[in-house]
C-alpha positions as CSV (number, residue, x, y, z in Angstrom):
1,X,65.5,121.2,37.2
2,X,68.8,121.6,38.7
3,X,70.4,124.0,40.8
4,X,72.9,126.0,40.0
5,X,75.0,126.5,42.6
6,X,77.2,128.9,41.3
7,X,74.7,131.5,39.4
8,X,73.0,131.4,43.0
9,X,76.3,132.7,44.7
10,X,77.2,135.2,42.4
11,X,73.8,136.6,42.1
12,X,72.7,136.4,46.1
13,X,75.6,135.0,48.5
14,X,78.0,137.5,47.3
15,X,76.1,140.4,48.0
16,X,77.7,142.4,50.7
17,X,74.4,143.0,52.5
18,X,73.9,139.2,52.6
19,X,77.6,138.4,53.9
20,X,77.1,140.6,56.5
21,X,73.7,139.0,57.3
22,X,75.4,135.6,57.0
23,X,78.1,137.1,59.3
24,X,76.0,138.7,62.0
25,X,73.9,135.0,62.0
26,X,77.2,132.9,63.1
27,X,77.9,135.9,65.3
28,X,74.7,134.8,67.4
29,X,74.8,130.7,67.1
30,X,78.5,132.0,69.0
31,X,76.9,134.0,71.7
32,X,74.4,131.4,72.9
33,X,77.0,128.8,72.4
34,X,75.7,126.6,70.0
35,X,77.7,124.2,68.6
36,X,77.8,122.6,65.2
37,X,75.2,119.6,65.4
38,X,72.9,121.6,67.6
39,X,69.0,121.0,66.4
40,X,68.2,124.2,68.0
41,X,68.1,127.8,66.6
42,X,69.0,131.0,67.1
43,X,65.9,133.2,67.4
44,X,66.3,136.8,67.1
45,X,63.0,138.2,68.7
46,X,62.8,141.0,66.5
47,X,64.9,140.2,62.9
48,X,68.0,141.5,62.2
49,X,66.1,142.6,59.0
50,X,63.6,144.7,60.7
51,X,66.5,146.2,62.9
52,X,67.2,143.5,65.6
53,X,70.6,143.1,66.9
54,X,72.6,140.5,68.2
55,X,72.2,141.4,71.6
56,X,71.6,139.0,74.5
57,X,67.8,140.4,75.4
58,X,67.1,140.1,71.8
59,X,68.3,136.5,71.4
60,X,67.2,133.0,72.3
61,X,67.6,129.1,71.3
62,X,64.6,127.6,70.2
63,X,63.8,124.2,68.1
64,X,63.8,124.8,64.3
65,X,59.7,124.0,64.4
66,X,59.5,127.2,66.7
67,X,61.5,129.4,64.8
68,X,60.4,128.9,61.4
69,X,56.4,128.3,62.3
70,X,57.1,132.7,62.8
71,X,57.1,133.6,59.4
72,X,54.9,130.7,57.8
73,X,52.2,133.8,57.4
């Protein structure tokens, strides 16, 4: 089945909530100065959906393996 690109937007990327999120994410890859290209990650050691900020103590650059084994349950 194929994506659809544009119902996906309008029903999820649009959503002020999730442009701030988006937002708040670049905000980060900025502060630890990572560059486009970069195979590391911005870890935020306690999510910006459970409250975390963007805050140097709360931040770090880790490999995408490391970040996203986190939340693999």
């Amino acid at each position: 089945m194929a994506r659809d690109y544009a119902k996906e937007y309008a029903e999820y990327h649009s959503n002020p909530t999730q442009r701030k999120n988006r937002s708040m994410r670049n905000i980060a890859r900025r502060a630890l100065d990572l560059e486009k290209g970069d195979p590391r990650e911005v870890d935020h050691r306690k999510p910006l959906s459970k409250g975390g900020s963007n805050g140097k103590k709360n931040l770090r650059a880790v490999s995408k393996k490391t970040n996203r084994k986190k939340y693999d349950g």
